[in-house]
N, C-alpha and C positions, 0 to 999 in steps of 0.2 A: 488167357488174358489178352483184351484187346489192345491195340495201342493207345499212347495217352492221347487226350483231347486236352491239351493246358488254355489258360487263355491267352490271345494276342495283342500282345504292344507294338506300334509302328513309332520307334526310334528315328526321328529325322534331324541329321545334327552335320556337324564336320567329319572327315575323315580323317587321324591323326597321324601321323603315318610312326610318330613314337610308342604309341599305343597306350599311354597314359589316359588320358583324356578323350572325349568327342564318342563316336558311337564304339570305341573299344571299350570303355569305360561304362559304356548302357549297356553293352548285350552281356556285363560278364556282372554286373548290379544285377539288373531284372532278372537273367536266366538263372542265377544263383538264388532268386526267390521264387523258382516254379514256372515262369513264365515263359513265354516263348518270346522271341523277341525280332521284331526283322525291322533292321538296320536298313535305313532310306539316305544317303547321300544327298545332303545340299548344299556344301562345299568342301572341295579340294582343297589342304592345305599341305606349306612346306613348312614343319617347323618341327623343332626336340624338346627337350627338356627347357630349354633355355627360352623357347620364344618361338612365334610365327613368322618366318621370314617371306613368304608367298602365300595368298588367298586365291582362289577362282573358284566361285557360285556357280555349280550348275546350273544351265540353261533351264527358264520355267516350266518349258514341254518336259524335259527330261525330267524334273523331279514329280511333276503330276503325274505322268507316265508310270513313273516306280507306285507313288503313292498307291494309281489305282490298281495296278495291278495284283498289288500284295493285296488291297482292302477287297477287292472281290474273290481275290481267291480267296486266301485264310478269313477275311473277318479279321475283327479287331476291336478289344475294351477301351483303350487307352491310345492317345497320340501324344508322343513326350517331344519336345524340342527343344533343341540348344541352337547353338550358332546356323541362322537362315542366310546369311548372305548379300541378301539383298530385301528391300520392299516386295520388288516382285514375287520373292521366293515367298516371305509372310502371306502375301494375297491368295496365292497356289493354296497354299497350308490352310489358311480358313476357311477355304471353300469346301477343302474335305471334310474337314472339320461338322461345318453347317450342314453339307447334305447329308452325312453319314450319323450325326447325331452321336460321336464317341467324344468319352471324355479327352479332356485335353490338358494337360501341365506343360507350363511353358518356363522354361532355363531360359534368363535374360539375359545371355551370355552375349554380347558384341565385341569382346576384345581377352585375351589371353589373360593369366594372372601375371605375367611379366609386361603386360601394356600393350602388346602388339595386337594390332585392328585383325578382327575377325569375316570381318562386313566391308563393303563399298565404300559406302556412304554411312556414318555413324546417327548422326542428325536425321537422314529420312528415315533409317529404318530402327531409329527410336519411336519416332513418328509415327511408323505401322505397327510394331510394337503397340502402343498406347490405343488405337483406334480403330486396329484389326483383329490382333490373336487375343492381346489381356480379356478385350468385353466375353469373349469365349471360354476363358479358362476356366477350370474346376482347380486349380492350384498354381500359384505362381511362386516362383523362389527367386530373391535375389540375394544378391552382396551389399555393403553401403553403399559400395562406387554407386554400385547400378539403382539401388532407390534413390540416392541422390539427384540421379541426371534424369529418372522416371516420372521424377517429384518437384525436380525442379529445386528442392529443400537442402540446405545441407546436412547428409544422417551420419552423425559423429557418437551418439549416445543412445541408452537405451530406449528414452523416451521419443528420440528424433525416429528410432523404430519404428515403434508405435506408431508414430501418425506418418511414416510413409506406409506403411503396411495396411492401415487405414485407407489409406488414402486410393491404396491401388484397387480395392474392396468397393469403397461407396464411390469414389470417384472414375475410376474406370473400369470397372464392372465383374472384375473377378469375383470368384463365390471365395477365394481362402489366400491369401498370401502370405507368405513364407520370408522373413530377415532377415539371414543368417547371421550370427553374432560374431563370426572370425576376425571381424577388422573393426570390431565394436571394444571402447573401452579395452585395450590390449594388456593394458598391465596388470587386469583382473586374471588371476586364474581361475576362472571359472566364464564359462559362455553363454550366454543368452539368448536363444534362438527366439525370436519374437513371431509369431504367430495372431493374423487376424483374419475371422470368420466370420463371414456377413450372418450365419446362424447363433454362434456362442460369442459372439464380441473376441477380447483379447486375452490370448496366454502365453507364458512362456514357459520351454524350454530349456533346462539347466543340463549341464555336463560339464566336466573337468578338460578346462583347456589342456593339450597335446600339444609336445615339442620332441616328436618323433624328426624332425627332419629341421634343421636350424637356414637348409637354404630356400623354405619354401613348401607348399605342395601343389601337387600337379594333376589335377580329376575329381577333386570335392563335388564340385556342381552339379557335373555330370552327374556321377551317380548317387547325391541325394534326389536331383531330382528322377529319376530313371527307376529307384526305390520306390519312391511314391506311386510314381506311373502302376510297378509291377505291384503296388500296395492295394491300389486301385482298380485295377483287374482282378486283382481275389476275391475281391469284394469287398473290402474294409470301406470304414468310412474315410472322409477326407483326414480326420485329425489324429485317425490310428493307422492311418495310410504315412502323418508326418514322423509318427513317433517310430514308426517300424523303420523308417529310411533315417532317422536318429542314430538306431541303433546300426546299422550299417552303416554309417559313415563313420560312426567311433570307432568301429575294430579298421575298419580302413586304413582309418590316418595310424593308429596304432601300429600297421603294421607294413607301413610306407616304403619303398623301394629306393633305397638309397643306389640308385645306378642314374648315369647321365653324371652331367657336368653342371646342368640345372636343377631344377625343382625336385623333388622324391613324390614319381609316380605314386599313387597310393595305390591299396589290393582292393579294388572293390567287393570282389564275393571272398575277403576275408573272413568275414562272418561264418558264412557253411565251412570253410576251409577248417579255421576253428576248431568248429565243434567237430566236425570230422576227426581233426588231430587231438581231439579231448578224449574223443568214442576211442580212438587207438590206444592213448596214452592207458585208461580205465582199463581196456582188455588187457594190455599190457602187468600192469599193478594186480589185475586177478590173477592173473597166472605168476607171478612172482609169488604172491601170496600163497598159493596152493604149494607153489614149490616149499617155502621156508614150513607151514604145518605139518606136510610132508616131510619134514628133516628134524619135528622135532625132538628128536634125541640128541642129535647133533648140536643142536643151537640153545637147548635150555639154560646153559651153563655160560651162556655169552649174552645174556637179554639183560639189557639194562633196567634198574628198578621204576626207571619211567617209562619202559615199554621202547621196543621197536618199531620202526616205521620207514617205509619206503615209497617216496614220490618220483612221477616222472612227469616233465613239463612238454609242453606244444611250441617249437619253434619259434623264436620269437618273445616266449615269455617274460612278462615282467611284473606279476602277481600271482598271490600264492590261487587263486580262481584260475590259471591256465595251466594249473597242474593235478594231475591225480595223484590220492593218494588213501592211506588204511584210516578210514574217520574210526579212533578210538584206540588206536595200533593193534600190535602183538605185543601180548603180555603172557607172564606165565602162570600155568592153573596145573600146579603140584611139581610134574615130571613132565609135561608138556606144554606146547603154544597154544595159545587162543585166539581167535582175532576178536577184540573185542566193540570190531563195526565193518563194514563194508568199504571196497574201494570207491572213492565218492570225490567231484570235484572240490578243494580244497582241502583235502583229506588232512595232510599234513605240512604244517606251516612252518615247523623246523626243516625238514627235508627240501618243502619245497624251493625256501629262501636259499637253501644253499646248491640246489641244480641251478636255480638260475642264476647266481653271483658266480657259478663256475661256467657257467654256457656265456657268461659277456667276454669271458677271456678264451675259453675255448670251444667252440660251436659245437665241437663232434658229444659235449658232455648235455647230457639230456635227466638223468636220474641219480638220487641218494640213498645212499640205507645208512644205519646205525647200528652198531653191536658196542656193547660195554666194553671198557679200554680191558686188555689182559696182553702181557708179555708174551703169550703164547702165538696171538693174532696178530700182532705185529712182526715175529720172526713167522711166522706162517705169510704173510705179505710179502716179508723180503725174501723168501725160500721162492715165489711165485713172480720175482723179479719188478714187480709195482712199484712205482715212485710211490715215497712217504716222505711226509712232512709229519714234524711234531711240532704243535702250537703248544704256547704256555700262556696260559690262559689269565695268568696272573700281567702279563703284560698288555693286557686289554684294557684302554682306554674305556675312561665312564664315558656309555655311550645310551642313547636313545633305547629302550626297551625294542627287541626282534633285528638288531645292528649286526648280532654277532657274526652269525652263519657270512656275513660279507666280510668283515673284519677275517675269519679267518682263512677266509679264500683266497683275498688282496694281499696278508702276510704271506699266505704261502707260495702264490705268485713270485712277490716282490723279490725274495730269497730262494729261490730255485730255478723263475723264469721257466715254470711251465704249472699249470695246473695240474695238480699230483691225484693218484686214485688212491691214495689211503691219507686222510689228515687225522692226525689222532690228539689226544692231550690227559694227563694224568689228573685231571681235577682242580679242583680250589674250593674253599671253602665255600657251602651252597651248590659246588655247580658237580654232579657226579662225571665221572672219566668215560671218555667217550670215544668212541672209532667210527671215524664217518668212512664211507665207501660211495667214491662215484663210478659212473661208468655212460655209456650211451643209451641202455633202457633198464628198465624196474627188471625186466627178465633178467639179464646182462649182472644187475647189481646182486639180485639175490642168487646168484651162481656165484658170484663171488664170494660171498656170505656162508654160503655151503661150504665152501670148498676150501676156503679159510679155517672153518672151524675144524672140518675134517683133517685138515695136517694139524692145526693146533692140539686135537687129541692124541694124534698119533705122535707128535711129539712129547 
């Protein structure tokens, strides 16, 4: 096998030194979607979570210098930018641009999301902006701030979108502009990414507004636009170039970095991280699986009439889609287990609600199993030294349909002051008696599961 040949994006943005934002945030976007990525410096900044306290634009010899260099040696699909600095630095930039003939997306980034200046002069190099890089782009993204002041308009609403996105399109020359809806209509839960295309006219974009982080966040821009760039190097078109950097920015803000005193950097290559942690959690669940068929003689006599099931969640989770688990469970066929489906994302919705209501209070808690309540399995629990809580199920508040699995995590919390590894309960009328079993993975839980049942016999 030879080496790979990916294709190349030249990333030319700020340098952040928190690592949120600016080209730490492009190279860990785009390379996390295949691409290669070389980060071009156009401005030094000082600043954390909280804000830019110092700027300094590298001199224009210096950033032409890097540009050419990368672009004769590697080649290059794509030029993405974010914060230039200055006028001069935009002029640098287009000229690459023009003689090399690579697409270009341009972050109309001039100022921080906490208000601090990015650039020299805001007014000139909105200026070059408009009458240098825009006529150039194949994708433009902004904020409201920034189509507001691009536009001249004030963009407060969906429609005010529209026609600055418009506007950026027939009026200064870009092929595709990009709205972002985050500062649009705020008290909507739901967001709006407004989208317009000098070839398909206007669309938009819907997602479920995120309140992963209440002080802010810290790298959106960046790496939706950085997304697109690497969206656009693989080849996609422009509008499945926007919807791919969509989806990478959703798991992003999802999965936001609550460190600093400011804003919650976001994960950019959340996304592959993810699914990496899903690919784990899945293997994990198979082999749990194989363990419990393997033991069925041991376990048939502890399977509940609704079947067993064992989920295990990806760090972070907070839907039953970022957990594996047995689509269909373990049920029993005479004198033995069956599965009656494969380990599959969303496998199991009971299990999975309840690793994750247990992982908000205790992190190291990752997966669930189930076995039917029997007094044997609970002194088998306490011969194995396990915190146990007993829920009484009868004192469960009428609640919202899928509430429970929280509900009884929170009681057992509440009244212990730790999240316990066996919560059990003897029934109520409709609901059969049940023994949950957590632990750190699917493996982990169905060893428990064994090994429970094996002294419950033996006793």
């Amino acid at each position: 096998m030879g080496a790979l040949r990916p294709p190349v994006i030249i990333a030319v943005g700020g340098l952040d030194p928190s690592g949120g934002a600016g080209l730490a945030a492009d190279v860990l976007a785009a390379s996390s979607l295949g691409v290669h990525v070389a980060p071009v410096a156009a401005v030094i900044t000082v600043q954390d979570t909280r804000g830019s306290m110092y700027i300094r634009p590298v001199e224009p010899w210096v950033l032409g210098a890097q540009i050419h260099r990368v672009i004769s040696d590697l080649g290059a699909n794509v030029v993405k930018t974010g914060a230039l600095g200055n006028a001069s630095n935009i002029a640098i930039v287009a000229d690459y641009v023009e003689e090399y003939s690579v697409k270009l997306v341009v972050d109309t980034v001039w100022e921080t999301g906490s208000g601090n200046p990015l650039v020299e002069d805001t007014s000139a190099y909105i200026g070059a902006l408009r009458s240098r890089l825009i006529p150039l782009a194949d994708v433009v993204t902004l904020n409201a701030y920034e189509a507001s002041r691009l536009t001249d308009k004030h963009v407060a609403s969906y429609s005010d979108a529209v026609s600055a996105a418009r506007f950026v399109v027939e009026r200064l020359g870009a092929r595709t502009a990009v709205v972002k809806g985050g500062h649009l209509e705020t008290r909507s839960t739901t967001v709006h990414d407004v989208v317009y295309d000098s070839e398909i006219g206007e669309l938009a974009l819907a997602h479920p507004r995120l309140t992963s982080c209440t002080k802010g966040l810290h790298g959106t821009g960046c790496t939706f636009a950085s997304a697109i760039a690497a969206g656009l190097a693989l080849g996609l078109s422009r509008i499945e170039a926007i919807k791919l950097a969509e989806e990478v920015v959703y798991d992003a803000i999802r999965f936001a970095k609550d460190i600093g005193s400011g804003r919650c950097p976001i994960t950019p290559d959340a996304h592959v991280r993810r699914k990496a942690a899903l690919l784990n959690a899945l293997s994990n669940v198979r082999r749990a699986l194989d363990h419990l068929l393997d033991n069925s003689e041991l376990l048939v006599d502890f399977v509940p009439e609704v079947g067993t099931n064992i989920a295990e969640i990806i760090p972070g989770a907070d839907n039953i889609n970022d957990a594996a688990g047995i689509a269909g469970r373990v049920v029993r066929a005479g004198r033995r287990l069956i599965a009656a489906g494969c380990p599959w994302p969303g496998g199991s919705s009971h299990m999975a609600r309840l690793a994750i209501a247990a992982s908000k209070l205790d992190y190291s808690i990752r997966a669930a199993g189930n076995l039917v309540y029997d007094k044997r399995l609970v002194r088998a629990a306490k011969a194995l030294g396990l915190s146990i809580y007993r829920a009484r199920r009868e004192e469960e508040p009428s609640r919202l349909e899928g509430t429970t699995m929280q509900w009884l995590v929170r009681r057992a919390y509440e009244e212990l002051g730790e999240v316990p590894r066996i919560i059990y309960d003897t029934g109520a009328p409709g609901k059969e008696a049940m023994i949950r079993i957590l632990g750190s993975s699917a493996v982990e839980v169905a060893g428990l599961m064994v090994r429970l049942a094996l002294i419950a016999q033996r006793k």
